[in-house]
ZATIPA-326872 format. One record per residue (C-alpha): residue in three letters; residue number from 1; x, y, z. Coordinates in Angstrom, 3 decimals. Layout:
BEGIN
 type seq       c1       c2       c3
  ALA NUM        X        Y        Z
...
This chain:
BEGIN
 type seq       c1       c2       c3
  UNK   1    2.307   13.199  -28.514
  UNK   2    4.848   11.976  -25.755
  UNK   3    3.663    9.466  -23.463
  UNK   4    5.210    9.361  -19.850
  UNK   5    5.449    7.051  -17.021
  UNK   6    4.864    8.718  -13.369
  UNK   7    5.896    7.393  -10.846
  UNK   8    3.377    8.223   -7.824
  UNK   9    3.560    8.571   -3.883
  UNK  10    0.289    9.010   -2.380
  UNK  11   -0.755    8.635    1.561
  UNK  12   -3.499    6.899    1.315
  UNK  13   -5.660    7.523    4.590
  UNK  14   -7.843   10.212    3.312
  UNK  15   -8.903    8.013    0.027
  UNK  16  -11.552    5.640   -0.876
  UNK  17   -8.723    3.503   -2.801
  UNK  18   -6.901    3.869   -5.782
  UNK  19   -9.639    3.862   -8.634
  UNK  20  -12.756    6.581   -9.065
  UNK  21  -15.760    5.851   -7.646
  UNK  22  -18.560    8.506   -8.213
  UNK  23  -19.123   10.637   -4.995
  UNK  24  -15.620    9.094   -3.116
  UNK  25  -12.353   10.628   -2.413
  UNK  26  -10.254    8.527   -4.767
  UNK  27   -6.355    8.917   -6.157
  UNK  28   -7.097    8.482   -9.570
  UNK  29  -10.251   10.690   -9.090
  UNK  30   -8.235   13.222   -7.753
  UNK  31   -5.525   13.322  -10.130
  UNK  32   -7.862   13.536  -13.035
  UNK  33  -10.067   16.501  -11.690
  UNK  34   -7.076   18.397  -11.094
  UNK  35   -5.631   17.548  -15.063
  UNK  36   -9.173   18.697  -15.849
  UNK  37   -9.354   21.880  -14.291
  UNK  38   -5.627   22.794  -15.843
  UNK  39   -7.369   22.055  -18.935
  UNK  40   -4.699   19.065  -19.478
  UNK  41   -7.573   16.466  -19.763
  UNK  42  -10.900   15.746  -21.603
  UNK  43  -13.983   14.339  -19.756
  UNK  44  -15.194   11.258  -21.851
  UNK  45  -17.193    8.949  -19.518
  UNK  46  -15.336    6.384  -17.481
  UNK  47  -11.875    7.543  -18.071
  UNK  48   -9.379    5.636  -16.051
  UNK  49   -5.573    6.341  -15.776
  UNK  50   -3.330    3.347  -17.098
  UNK  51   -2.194    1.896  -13.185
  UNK  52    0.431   -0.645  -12.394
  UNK  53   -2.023   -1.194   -9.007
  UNK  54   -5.089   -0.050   -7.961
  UNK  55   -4.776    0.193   -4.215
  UNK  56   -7.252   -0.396   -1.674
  UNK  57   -8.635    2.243    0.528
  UNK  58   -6.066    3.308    2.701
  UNK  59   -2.906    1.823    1.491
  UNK  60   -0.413    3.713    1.076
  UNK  61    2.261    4.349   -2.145
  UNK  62    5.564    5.576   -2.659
  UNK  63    6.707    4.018   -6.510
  UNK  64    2.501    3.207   -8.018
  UNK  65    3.058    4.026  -11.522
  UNK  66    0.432    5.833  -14.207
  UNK  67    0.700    6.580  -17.573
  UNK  68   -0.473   10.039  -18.984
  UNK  69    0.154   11.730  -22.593
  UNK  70    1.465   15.187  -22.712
  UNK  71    2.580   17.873  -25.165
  UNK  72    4.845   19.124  -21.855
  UNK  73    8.139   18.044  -21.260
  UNK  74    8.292   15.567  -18.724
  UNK  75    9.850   17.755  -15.647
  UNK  76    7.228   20.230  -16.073
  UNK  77    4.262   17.594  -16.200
  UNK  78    5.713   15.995  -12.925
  UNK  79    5.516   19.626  -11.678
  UNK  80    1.943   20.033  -12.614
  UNK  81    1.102   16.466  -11.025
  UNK  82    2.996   17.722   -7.532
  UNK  83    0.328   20.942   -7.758
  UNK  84   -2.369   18.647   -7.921
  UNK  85   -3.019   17.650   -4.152
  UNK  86   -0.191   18.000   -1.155
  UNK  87   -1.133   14.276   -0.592
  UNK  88   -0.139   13.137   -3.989
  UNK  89    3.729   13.795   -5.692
  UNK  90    5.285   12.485   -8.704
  UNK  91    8.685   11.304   -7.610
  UNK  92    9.713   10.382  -10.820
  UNK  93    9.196   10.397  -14.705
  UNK  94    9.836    8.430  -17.574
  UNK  95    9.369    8.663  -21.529
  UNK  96    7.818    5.705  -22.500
  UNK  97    6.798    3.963  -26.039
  UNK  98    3.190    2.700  -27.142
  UNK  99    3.391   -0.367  -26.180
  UNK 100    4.144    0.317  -22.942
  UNK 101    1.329   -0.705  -20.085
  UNK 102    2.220   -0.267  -15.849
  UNK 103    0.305   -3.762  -15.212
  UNK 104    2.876   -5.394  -17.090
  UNK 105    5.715   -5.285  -14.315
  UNK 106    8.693   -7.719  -13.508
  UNK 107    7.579   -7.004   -9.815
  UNK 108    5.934   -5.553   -7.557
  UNK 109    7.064   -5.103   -4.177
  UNK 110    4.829   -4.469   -0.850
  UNK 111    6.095   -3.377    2.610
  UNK 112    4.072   -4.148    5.403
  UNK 113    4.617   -2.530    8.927
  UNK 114    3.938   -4.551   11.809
  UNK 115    4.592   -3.777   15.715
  UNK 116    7.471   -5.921   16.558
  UNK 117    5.760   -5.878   19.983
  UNK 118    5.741   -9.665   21.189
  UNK 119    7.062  -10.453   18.276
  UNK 120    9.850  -12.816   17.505
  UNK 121   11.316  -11.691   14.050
  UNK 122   13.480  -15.053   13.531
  UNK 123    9.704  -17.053   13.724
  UNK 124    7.903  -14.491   11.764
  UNK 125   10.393  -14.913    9.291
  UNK 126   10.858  -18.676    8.959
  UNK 127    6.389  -18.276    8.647
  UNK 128    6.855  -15.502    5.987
  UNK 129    9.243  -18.403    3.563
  UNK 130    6.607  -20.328    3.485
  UNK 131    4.995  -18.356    0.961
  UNK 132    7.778  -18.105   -1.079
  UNK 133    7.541  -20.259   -4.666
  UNK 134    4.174  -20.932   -6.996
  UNK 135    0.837  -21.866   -5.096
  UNK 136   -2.353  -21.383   -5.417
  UNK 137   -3.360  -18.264   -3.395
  UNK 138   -7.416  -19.287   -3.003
  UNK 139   -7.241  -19.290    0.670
  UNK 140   -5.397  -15.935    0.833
  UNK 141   -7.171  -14.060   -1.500
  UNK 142  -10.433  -11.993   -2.675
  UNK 143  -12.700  -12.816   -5.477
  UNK 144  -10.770  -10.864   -8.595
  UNK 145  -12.492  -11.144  -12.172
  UNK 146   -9.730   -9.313  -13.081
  UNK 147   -7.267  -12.552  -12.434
  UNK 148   -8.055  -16.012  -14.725
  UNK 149   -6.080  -17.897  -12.078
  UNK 150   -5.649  -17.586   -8.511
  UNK 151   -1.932  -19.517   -8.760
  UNK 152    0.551  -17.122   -8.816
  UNK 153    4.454  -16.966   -8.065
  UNK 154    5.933  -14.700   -4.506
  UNK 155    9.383  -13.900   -5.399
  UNK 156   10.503  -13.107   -1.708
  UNK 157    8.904  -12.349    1.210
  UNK 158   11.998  -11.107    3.689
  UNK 159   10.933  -10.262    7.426
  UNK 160   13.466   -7.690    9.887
  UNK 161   13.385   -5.614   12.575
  UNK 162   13.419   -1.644   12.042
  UNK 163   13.046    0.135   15.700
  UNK 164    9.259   -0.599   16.813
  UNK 165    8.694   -2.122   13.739
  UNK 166    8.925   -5.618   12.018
  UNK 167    9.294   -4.906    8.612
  UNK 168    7.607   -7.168    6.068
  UNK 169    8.454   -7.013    2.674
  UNK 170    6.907   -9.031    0.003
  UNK 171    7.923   -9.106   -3.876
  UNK 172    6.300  -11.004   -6.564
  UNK 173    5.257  -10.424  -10.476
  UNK 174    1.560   -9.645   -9.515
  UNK 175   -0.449   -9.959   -6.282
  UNK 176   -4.658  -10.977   -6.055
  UNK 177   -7.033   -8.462   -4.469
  UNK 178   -5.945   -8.730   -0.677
  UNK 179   -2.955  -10.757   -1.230
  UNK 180   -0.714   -9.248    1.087
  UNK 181   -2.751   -7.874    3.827
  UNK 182   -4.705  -11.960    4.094
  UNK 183   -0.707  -12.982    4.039
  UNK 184    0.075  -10.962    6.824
  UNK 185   -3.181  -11.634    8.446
  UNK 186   -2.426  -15.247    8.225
  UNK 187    0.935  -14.778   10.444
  UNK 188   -1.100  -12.930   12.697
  UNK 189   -2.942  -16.164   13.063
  UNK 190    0.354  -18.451   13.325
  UNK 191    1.471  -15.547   16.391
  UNK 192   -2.300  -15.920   18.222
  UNK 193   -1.260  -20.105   18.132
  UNK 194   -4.191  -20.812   15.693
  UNK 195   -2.631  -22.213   12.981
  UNK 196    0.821  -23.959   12.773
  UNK 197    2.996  -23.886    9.954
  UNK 198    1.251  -27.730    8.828
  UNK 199   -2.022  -25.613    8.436
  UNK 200   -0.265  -22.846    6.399
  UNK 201    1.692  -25.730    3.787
  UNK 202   -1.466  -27.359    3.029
  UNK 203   -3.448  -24.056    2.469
  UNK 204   -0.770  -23.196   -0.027
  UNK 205   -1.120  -26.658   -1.770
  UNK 206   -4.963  -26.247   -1.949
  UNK 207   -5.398  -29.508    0.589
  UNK 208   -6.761  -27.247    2.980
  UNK 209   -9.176  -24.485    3.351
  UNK 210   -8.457  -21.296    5.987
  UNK 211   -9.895  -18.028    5.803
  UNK 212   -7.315  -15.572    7.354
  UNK 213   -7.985  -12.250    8.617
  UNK 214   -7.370   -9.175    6.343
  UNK 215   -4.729   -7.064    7.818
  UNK 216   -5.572   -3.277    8.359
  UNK 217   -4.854   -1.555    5.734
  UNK 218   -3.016    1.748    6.938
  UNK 219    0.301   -0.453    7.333
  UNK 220    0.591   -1.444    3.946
  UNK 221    2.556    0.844    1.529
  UNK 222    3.430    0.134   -2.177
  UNK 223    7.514    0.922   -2.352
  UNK 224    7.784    0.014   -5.940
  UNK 225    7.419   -1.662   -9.392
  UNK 226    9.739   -2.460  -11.413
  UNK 227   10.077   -1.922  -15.456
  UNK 228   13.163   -1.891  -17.780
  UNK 229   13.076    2.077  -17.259
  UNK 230   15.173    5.124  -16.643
  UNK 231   13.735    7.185  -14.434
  UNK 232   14.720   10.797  -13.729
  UNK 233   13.846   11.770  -10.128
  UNK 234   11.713   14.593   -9.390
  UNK 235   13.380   16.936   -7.378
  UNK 236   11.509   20.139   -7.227
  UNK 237    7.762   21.067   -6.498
  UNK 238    7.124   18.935   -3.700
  UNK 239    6.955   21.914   -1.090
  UNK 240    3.189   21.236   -0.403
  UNK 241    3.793   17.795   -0.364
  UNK 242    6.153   17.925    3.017
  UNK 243    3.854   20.747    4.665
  UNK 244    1.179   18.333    4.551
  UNK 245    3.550   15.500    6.172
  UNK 246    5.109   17.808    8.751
  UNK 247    1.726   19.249    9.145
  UNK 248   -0.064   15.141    9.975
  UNK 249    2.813   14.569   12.446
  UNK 250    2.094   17.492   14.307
  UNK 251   -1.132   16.803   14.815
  UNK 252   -0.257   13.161   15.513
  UNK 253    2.377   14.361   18.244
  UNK 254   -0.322   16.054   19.595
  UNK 255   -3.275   13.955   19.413
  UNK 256   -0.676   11.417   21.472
  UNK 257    0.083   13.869   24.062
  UNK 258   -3.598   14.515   24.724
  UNK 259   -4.580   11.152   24.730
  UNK 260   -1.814   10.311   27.432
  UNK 261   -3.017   13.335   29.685
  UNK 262   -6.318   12.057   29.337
  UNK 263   -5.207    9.142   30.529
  UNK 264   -3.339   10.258   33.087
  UNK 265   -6.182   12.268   34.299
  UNK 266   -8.916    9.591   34.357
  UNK 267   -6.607    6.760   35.102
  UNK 268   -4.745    8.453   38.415
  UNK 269   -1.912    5.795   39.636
  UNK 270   -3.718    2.839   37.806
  UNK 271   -1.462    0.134   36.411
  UNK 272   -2.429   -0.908   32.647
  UNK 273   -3.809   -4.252   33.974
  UNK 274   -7.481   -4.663   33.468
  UNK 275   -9.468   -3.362   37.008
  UNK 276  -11.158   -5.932   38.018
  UNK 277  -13.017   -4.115   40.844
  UNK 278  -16.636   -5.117   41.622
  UNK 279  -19.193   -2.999   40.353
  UNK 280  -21.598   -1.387   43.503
């Protein structure tokens, strides 16, 4: 039977994270309950889709990659996948041999979105190269029995400013549970004056213990992994999939406009600064 790689887009705010969990929203939970009920997919216990990551709950995706066996050609199968949920679309397909497995990736690369706010991208940058090269990530890292070694290799980590945003965007072969988002958190540290970039080398060499923060999730979006592969985008059957965008951003438009009359209303000709008025 013919054996395809999807590539996946996914926003991720609704879901519990990537992998099923019984009674939880999940991607992977999602997908397979919708294969299921187009009688495309079995039920043996603790079925799992072949992943290239398992994202946390509420990152996002636009290039996670699955594997799934069909007796439809690939185009159609991408079709069924973009009928499965408006908040899930195949964006691409690929035929792929037996041998073939998504956690074995040259890279993997993350994109984190940070307010550029008080932020000076030239310092956030020269922070962001330290990382860059083989260290032990211990310090910036969760527990993962899926990993035998915490020492791993970031490929780049590149910081610029897009609009509002400073753009972060990390690459590297594999990442630990919480990689990025303790990364970033760690900058957010090196911003607030608590660490210096000292503190950050000799975390990296394992001299040092830190804890950092881990950054929210709903900034963090999975743009891509890479594989010897050629991919044939999906162009058709994603209808449902931009309703549902345009759809969020309307509300979001709105839910900003209401929140600033509010304001407005509550708050008549008060500056933002904190009122420091005496209480009677």
């Amino acid at each position: 039977m013919p054996r395809y790689a999807l590539k996946i887009a996914y926003w991720g705010e609704p879901f519990e994270g990537f992998a099923t969990q019984p009674g939880r929203l999940t991607v992977e939970g999602t997908i397979l309950d919708g294969l299921r009920r187009r009688g495309l997919a079995g039920d043996p216990p603790g079925r799992h889709l072949p992943v290239a990551s398992r994202t946390d709950r509420g990152v996002h995706a636009l290039g996670n990659v699955v594997v799934w066996e069909s007796s439809l050609p690939g185009e159609v199968l991408a079709r069924v996948f973009n009928a499965l949920d408006p908040r899930i679309a195949c964006v691409a397909w690929a035929e792929v041999g037996r041998d073939f497995h998504p956690r074995r990736a040259s890279q993997r690369w993350y994109r984190y979105l940070e307010t550029a706010r008080d932020r000076d991208p030239a310092r956030w940058a020269r922070w962001a190269r330290l990382f860059v090269g083989e260290h032990d990530f211990v310090h910036f890292s969760r527990h993962d029995p899926g990993h035998r070694t915490t020492r791993g290799r970031i490929q780049a980590f590149e910081v610029t400013r897009q609009g509002e945003f400073l753009v972060l965007d990390v690459r590297a072969p594999f990442f630990l549970w919480n990689q990025v988002r303790k990364m970033v958190g760690a900058l957010h540290q090196m911003q607030e004056g608590r660490w210096d970039e000292e503190d950050l080398r000799q975390a990296l060499q394992g001299t040092r213990r830190l804890d950092p923060p881990v950054a929210p999730a709903g900034s963090l979006i999975l743009m891509d992994v890479l594989y010897d592969l050629a991919w044939t985008p999906v162009r058709r059957g994603v209808r449902a999939q931009r309703r549902f965008f345009d759809a969020e951003l309307e509300v979001s438009r709105l839910r900003t406009t209401l929140l600033g009359w509010m304001r407005d209303r509550m708050f008549p000709g008060s500056s933002s600064e904190e009122d420091s008025s005496a209480v009677p």
